[in-house]
DRENTORPA-478686 format. One record per residue: residue in one letter; x, y, z of N, C-alpha, C in turn. Coordinates in pm, whole numbers, plus 50000, padded with zeros to 5 digits. Each point is the difference from the previous one (the first is absolute). Example, Ala and Ser with C-alpha at 12.3 -4.5 7.8 and 13.67 -1.06 7.14 Angstrom:
2
A, 51319, 49431, 50780, 49911, 50119, 50000, 50090, 50120, 50000
S, 49965, 50105, 49928, 50082, 50119, 50006, 49923, 50109, 50073
//
This chain:
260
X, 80625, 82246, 91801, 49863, 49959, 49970, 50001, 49874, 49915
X, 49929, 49894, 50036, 50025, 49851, 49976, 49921, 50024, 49812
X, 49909, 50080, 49922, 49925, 50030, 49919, 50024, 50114, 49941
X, 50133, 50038, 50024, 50021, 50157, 49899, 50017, 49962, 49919
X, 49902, 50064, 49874, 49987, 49997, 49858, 49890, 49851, 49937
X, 49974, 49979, 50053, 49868, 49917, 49960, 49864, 50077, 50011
X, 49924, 49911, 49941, 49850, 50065, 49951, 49921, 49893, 50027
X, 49898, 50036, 50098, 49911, 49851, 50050, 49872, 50057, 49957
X, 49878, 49923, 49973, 49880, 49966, 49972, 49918, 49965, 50144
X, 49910, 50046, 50069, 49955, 49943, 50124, 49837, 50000, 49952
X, 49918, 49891, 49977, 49888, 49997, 50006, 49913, 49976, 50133
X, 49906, 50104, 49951, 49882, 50003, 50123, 50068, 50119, 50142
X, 50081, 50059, 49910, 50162, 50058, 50124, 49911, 50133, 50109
X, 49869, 50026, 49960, 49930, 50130, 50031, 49955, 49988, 50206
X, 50005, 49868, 50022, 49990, 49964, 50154, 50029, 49851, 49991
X, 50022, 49958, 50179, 50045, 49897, 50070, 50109, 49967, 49940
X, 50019, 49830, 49977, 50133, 49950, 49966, 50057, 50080, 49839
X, 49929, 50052, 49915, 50055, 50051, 49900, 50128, 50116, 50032
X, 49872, 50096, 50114, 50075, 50118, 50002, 50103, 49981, 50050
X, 50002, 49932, 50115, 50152, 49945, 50135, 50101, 49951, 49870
X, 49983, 49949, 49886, 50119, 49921, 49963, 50036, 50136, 49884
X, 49886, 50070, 49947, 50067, 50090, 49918, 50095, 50137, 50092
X, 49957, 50033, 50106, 50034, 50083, 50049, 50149, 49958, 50079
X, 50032, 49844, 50042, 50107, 49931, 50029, 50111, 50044, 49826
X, 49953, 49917, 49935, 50083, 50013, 49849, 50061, 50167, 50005
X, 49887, 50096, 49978, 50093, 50075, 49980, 50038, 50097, 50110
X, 50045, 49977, 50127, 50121, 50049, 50105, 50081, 49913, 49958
X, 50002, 49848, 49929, 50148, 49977, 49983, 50049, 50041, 49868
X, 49980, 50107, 49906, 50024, 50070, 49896, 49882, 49963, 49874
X, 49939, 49892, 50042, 49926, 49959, 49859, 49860, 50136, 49926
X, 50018, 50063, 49904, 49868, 50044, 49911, 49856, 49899, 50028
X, 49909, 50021, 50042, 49928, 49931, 49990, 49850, 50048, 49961
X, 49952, 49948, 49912, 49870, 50046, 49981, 49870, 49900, 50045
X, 49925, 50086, 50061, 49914, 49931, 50096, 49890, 49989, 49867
X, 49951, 49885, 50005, 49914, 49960, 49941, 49862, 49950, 50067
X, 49850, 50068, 49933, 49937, 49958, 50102, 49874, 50026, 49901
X, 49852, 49952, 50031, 49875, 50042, 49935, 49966, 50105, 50045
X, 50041, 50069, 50117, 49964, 50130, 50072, 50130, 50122, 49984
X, 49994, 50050, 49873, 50084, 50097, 49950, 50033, 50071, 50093
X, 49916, 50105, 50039, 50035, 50077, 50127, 50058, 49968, 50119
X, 49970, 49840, 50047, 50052, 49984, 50137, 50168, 50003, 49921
X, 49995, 49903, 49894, 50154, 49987, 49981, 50083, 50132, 50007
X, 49920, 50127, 49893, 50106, 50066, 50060, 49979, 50055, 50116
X, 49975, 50007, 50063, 49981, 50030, 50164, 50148, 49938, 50049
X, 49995, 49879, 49994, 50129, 49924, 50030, 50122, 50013, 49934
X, 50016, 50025, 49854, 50062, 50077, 49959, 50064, 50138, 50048
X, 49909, 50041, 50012, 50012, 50174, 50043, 50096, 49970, 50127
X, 49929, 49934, 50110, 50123, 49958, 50099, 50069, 49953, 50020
X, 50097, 49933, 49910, 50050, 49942, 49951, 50131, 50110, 49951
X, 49941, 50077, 49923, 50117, 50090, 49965, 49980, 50154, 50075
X, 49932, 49983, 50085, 49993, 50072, 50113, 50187, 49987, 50079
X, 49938, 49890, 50037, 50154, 49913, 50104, 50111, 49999, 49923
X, 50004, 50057, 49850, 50146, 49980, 49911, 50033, 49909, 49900
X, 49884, 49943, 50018, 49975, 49829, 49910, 49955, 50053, 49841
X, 49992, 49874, 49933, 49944, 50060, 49874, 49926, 49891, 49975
X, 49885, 50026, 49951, 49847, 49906, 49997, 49890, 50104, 49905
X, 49954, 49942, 49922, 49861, 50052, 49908, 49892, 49907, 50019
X, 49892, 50034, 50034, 49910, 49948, 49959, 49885, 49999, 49913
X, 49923, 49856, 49941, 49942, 49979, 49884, 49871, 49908, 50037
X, 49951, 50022, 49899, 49908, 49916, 50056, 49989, 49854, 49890
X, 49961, 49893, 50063, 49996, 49871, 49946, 49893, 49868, 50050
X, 49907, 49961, 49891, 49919, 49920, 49991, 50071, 49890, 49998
X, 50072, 49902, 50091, 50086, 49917, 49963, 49880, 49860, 49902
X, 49916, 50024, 49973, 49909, 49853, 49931, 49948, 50103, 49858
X, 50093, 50100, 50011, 49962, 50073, 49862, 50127, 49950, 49866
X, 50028, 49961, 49948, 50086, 49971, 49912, 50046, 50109, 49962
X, 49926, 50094, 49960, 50039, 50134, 49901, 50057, 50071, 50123
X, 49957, 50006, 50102, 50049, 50104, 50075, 50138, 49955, 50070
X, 49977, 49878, 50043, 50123, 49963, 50027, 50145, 50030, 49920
X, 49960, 49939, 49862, 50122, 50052, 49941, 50047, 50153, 49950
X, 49877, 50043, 49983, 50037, 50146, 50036, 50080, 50068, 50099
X, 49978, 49965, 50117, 50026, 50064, 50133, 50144, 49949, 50015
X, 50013, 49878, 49968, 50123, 49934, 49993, 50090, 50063, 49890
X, 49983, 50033, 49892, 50072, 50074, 49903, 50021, 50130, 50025
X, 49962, 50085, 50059, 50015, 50143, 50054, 50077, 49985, 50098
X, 49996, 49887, 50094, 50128, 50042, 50118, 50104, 49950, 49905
X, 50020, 49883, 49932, 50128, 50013, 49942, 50055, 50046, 49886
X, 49923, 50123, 49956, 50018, 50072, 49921, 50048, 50098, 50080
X, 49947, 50056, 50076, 50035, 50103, 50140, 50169, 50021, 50040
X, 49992, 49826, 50030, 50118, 49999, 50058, 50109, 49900, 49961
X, 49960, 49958, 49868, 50122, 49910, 49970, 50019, 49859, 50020
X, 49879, 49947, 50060, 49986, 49863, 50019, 49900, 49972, 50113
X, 50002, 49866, 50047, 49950, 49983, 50106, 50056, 49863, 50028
X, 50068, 50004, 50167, 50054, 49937, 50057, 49942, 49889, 50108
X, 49931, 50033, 50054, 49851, 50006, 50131, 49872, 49962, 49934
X, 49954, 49867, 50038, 49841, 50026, 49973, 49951, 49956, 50179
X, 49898, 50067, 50006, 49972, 49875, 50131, 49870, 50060, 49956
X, 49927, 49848, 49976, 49856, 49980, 49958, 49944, 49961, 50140
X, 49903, 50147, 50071, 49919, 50017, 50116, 49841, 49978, 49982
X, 49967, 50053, 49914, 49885, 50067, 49990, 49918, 49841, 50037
X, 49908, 50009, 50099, 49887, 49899, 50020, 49888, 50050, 50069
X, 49865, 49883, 50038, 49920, 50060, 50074, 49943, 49845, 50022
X, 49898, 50059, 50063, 49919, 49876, 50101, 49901, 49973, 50023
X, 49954, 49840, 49948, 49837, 50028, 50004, 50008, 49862, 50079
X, 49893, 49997, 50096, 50006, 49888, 50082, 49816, 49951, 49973
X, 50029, 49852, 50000, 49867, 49942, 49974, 50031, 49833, 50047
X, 49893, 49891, 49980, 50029, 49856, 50003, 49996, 50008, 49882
X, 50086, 49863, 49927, 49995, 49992, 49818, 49832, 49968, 49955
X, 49892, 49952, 50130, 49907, 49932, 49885, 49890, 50198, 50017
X, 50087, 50074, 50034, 49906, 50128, 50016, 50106, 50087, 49924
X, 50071, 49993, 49928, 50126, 50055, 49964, 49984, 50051, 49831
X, 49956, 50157, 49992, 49944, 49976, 49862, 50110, 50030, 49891
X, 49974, 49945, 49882, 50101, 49969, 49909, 50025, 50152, 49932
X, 49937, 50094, 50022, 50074, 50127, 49968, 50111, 50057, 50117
X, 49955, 50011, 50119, 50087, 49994, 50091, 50126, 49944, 50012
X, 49998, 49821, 49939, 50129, 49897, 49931, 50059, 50056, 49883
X, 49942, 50073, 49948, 50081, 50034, 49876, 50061, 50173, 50058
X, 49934, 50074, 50039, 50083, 50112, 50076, 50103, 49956, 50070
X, 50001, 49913, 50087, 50072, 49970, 50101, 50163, 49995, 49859
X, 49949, 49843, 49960, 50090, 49986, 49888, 50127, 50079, 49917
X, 49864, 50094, 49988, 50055, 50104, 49911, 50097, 50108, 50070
X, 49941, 49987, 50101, 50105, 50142, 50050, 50167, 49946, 50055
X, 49950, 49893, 50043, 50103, 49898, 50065, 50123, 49957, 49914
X, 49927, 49897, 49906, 50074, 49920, 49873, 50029, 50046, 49899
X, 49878, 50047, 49918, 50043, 50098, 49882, 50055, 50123, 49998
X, 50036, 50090, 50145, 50017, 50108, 50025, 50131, 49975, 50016
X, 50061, 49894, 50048, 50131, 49932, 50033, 50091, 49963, 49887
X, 49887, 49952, 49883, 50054, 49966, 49899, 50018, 50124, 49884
X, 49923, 50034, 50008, 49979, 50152, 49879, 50124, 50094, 50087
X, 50030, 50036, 50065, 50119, 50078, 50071, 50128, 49983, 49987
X, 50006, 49822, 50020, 50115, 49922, 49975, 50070, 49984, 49827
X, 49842, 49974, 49930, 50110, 49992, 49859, 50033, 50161, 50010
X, 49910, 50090, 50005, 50024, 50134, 49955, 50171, 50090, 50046
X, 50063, 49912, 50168, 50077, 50077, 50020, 50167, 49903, 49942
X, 49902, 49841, 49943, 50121, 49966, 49984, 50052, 50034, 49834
X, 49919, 50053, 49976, 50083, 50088, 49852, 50117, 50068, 50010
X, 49990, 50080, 50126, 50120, 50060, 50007, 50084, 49947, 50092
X, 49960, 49887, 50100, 50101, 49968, 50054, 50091, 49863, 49915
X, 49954, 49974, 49902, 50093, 49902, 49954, 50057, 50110, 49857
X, 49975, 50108, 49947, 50080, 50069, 49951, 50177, 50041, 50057
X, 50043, 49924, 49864, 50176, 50017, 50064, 50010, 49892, 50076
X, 49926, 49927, 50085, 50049, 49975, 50137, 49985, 50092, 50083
X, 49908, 50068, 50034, 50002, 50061, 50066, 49971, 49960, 50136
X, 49930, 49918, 50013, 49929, 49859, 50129, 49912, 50138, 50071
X, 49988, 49920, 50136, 49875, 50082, 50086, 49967, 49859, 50080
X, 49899, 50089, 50070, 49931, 49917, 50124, 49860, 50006, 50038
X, 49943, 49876, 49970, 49841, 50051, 49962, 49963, 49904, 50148
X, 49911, 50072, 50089, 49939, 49947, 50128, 49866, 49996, 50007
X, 49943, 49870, 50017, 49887, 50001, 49996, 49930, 50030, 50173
X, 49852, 50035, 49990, 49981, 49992, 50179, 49904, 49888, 50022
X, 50048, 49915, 50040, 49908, 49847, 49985, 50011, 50029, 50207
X, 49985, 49877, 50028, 49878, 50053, 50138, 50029, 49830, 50088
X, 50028, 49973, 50112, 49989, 49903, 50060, 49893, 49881, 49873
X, 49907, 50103, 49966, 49937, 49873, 49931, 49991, 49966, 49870
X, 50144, 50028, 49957, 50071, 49935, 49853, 50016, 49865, 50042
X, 50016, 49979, 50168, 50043, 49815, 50036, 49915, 49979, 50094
X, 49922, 50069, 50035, 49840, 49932, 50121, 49901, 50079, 49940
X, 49894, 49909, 50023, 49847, 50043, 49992, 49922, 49991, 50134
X, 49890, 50125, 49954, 49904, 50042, 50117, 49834, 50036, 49928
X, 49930, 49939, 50105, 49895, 49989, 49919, 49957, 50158, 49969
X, 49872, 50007, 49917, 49981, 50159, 49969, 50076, 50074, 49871
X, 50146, 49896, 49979, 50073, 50071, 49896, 50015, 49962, 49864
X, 49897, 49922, 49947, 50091, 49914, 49875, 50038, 50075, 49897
X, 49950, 50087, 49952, 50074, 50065, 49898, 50112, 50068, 50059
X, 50061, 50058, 50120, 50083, 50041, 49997, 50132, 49938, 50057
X, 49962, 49857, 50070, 50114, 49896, 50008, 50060, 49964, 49869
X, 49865, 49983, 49929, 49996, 49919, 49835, 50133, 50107, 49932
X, 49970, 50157, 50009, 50075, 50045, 49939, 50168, 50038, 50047
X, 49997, 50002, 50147, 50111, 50021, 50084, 50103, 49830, 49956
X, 49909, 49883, 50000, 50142, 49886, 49912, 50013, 50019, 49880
X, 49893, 50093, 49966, 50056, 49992, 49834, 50143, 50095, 50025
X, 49946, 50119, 50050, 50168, 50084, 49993, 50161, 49960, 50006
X, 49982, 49872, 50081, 50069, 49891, 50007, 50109, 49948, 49853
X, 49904, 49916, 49947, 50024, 49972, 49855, 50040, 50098, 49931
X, 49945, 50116, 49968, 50048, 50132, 49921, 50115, 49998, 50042
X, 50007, 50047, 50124, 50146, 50026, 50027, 50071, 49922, 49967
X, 50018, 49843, 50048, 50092, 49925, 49946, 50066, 49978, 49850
X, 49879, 50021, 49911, 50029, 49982, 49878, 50091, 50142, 49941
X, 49917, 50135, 50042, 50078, 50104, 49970, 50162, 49989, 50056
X, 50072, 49924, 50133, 50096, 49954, 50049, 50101, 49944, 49910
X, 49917, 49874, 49939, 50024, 49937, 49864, 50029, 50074, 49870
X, 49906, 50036, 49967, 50045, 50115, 49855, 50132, 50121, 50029
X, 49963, 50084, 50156, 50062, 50087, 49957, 50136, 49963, 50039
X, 50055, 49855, 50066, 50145, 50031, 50046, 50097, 50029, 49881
X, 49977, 50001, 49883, 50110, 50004, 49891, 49970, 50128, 49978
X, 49921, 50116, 50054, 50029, 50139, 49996, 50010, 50053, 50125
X, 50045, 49931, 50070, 50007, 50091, 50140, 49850, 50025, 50074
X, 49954, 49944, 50001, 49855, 50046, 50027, 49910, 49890, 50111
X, 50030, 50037, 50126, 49966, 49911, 50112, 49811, 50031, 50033
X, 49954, 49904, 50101, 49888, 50016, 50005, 49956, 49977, 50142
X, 49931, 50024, 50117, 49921, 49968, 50117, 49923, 50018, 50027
X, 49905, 49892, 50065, 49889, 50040, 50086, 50035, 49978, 50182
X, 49932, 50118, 50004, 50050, 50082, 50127, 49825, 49908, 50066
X, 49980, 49935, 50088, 49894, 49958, 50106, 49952, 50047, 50119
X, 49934, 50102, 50051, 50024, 50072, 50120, 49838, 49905, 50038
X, 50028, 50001, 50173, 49877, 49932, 50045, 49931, 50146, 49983
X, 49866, 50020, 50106, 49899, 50083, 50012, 50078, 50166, 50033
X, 49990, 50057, 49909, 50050, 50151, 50046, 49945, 50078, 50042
X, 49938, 50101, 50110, 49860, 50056, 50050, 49979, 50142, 49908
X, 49993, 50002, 49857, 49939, 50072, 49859, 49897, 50054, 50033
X, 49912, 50053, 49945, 49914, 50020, 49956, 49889, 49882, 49949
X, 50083, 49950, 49916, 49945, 49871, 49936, 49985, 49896, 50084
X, 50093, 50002, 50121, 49984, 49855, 50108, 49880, 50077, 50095
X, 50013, 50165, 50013, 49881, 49990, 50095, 49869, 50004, 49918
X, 49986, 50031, 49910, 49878, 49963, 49923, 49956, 49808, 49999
X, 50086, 49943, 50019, 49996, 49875, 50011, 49906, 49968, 50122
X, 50069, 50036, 50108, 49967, 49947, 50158, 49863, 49987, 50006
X, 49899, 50097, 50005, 49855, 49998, 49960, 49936, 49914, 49893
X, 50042, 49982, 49949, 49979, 49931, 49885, 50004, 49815, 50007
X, 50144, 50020, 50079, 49986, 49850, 50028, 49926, 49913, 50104
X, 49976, 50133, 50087, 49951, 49984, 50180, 49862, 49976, 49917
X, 49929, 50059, 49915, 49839, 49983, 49989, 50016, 49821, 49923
X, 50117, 49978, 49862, 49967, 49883, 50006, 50014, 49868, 50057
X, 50105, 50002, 50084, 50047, 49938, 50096, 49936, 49954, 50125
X, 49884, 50130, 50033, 49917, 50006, 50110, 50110, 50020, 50134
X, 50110, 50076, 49989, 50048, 50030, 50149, 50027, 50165, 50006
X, 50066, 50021, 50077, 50027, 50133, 50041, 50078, 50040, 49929
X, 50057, 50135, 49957, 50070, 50098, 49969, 50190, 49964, 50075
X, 49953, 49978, 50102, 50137, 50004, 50060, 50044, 49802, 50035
X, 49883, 49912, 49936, 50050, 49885, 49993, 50062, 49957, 49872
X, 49971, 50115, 49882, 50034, 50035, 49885, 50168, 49980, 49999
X, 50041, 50107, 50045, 50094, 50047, 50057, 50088, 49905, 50070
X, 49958, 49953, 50097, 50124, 49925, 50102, 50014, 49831, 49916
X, 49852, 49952, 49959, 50024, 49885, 49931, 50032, 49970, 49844
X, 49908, 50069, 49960, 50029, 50017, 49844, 50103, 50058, 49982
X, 50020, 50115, 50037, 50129, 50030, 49915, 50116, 50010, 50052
X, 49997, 50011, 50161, 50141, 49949, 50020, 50036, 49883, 50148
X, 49875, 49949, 49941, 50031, 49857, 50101, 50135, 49870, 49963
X, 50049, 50014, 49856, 50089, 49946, 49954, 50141, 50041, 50041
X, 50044, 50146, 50017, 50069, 50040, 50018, 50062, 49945, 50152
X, 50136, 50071, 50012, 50060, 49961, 50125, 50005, 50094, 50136
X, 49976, 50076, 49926, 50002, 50173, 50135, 49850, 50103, 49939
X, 49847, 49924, 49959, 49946, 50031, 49999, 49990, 50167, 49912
X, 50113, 49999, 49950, 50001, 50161, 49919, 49939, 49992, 49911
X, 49949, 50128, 49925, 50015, 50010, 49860, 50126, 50037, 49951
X, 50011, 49947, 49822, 50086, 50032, 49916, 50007, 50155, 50004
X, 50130, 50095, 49990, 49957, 50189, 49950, 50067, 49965, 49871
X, 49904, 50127, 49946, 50054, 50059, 49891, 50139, 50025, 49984
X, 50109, 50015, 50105, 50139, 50023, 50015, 50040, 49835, 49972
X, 50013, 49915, 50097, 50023, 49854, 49936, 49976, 49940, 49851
X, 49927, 50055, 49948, 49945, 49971, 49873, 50122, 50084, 49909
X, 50031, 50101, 49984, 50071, 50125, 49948, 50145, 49915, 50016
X, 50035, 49994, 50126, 50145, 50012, 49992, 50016, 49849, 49955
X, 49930, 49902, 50032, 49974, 49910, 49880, 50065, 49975, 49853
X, 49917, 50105, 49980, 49977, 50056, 49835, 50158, 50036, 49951
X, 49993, 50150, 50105, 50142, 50102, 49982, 50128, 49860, 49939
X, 50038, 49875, 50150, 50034, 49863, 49981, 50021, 49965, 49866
X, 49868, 49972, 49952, 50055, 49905, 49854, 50019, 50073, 49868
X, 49943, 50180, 49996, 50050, 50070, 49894, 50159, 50043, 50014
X, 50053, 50009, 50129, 50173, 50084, 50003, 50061, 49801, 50009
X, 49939, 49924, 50011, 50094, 49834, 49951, 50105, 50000, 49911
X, 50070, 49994, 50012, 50137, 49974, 49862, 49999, 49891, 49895
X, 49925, 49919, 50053, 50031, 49877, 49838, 49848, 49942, 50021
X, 50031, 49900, 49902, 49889, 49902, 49999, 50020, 49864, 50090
X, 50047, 50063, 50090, 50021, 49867, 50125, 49861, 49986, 50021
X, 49920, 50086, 50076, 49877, 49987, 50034, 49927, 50026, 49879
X, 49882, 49952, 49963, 49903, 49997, 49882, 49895, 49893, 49962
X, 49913, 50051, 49968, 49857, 49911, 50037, 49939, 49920, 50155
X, 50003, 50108, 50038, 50033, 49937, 50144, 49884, 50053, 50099
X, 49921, 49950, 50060, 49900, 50065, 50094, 50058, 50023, 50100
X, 49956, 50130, 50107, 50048, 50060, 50109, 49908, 50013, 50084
X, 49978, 49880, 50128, 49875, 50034, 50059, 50046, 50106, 50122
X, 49918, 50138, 49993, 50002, 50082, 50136, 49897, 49976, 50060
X, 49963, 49957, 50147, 49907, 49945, 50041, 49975, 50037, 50181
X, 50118, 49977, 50028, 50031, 49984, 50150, 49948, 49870, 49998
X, 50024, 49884, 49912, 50044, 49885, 50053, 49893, 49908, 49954
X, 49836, 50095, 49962, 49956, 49921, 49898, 50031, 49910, 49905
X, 49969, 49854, 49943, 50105, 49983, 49897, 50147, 50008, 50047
X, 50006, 49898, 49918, 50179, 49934, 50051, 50024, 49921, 49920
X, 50055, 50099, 49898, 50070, 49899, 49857, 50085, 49910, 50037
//
């Protein structure tokens, strides 16, 4: 098992890309505690989780809460002795034009995105730069950390910021072992992307399924969507890495979207 004896952090881990990468982590030995605002779903996922032999708790977490964050963060590595794993998931989606785009909405967006990214990150690097202990903190930034589409500005705005974080955390933590990525997946068919499709078809003025073939995967090369599995084994990828060869580094999954 590429993760026996590590302890990962998965935000937002309760469905879609959260759950696929927490439930990946631990079949390859990793503890993982699913972190999520919906207590119950987490342990739900939990529960199956160590259903299959795995070991996973779940908690619940306001990632734009300060207090709670570091709370939640101090109990798993009080739990278990550290924490090795962060992968900062947790997001959501509000689609508008910027001059209809209201500034509480910009600051949610923000918040859940950036500050949720950031409040997670100092919190788990307490213990990962204890000793040297290092770790691997993954951010989930999105085809549009490096392209924009109309409808999105706060959440392009916040997907390059993840960018910068990462790099700088890259920067600080290489003298403790402590690497950093943002993982880029084009359109994944979520929950959250199909809540999109409608949404964009009314402001856009086209169809549901022109949504679909043009918007979101007219860029691509074989017309797919991104899965939740591509995204994961991704992930699985840059937490079992051996050094700091790779670090600060964006990873676009796309099917061909984007082409660093």
């Amino acid at each position: 098992m590429k993760l026996q004896g590590k302890t990962a952090v998965v935000t937002g881990a309760a469905s879609g890309i959260g759950k696929a990468i927490a439930e990946l982590l631990a079949s390859e030995g990793a503890t993982v505690a699913i972190a999520d605002l919906n207590e119950d779903a987490a342990n739900t996922v939990a529960h199956a989780i160590r259903a299959k032999g795995g070991h996973a708790i779940g908690l619940a977490m306001d990632v734009a809460d300060e207090t709670a964050v570091e709370r939640a963060i101090e109990s798993v590595a009080e739990r278990f002795g550290g924490i090795d794993i962060l992968v900062s998931n947790a997001g959501i989606q509000i689609v508008n034009p910027v001059h209809e785009y209201s500034f509480a909405d910009w600051k949610r967006m923000q918040a859940i995105h950036l500050d949720g990214a950031f409040l997670t990150t100092r919190a788990a690097l307490k213990h990962m730069y204890r000793d040297k202990r290092g770790g691997t903190i993954i951010y989930m930034g999105s085809v549009h950390s490096h392209e924009a589409s109309p409808l999105k500005c706060a959440y392009v705005t916040a997907k390059h910021g993840l960018l910068g974080l990462a790099r700088v955390v890259a920067k600080e933590g290489g003298e403790h072992n402590v690497r950093s990525h943002v993982i880029c997946p084009g359109f994944v068919r979520t929950p959250l992307v199909d809540k999109q499709i409608p949404e964009q078809a009314r402001e856009l003025g086209i169809s549901e399924e022109e949504v679909i073939r043009r918007v979101m995967l007219g860029g691509t090369v074989d017309g797919v969507f991104t899965t939740v599995d591509d995204v994961a084994q991704t992930a699985l990828f840059l937490c079992a890495y051996p050094s700091n060869a790779l670090t600060g580094q964006s990873f676009v999954v796309s099917h061909g979207w984007y082409m660093q």
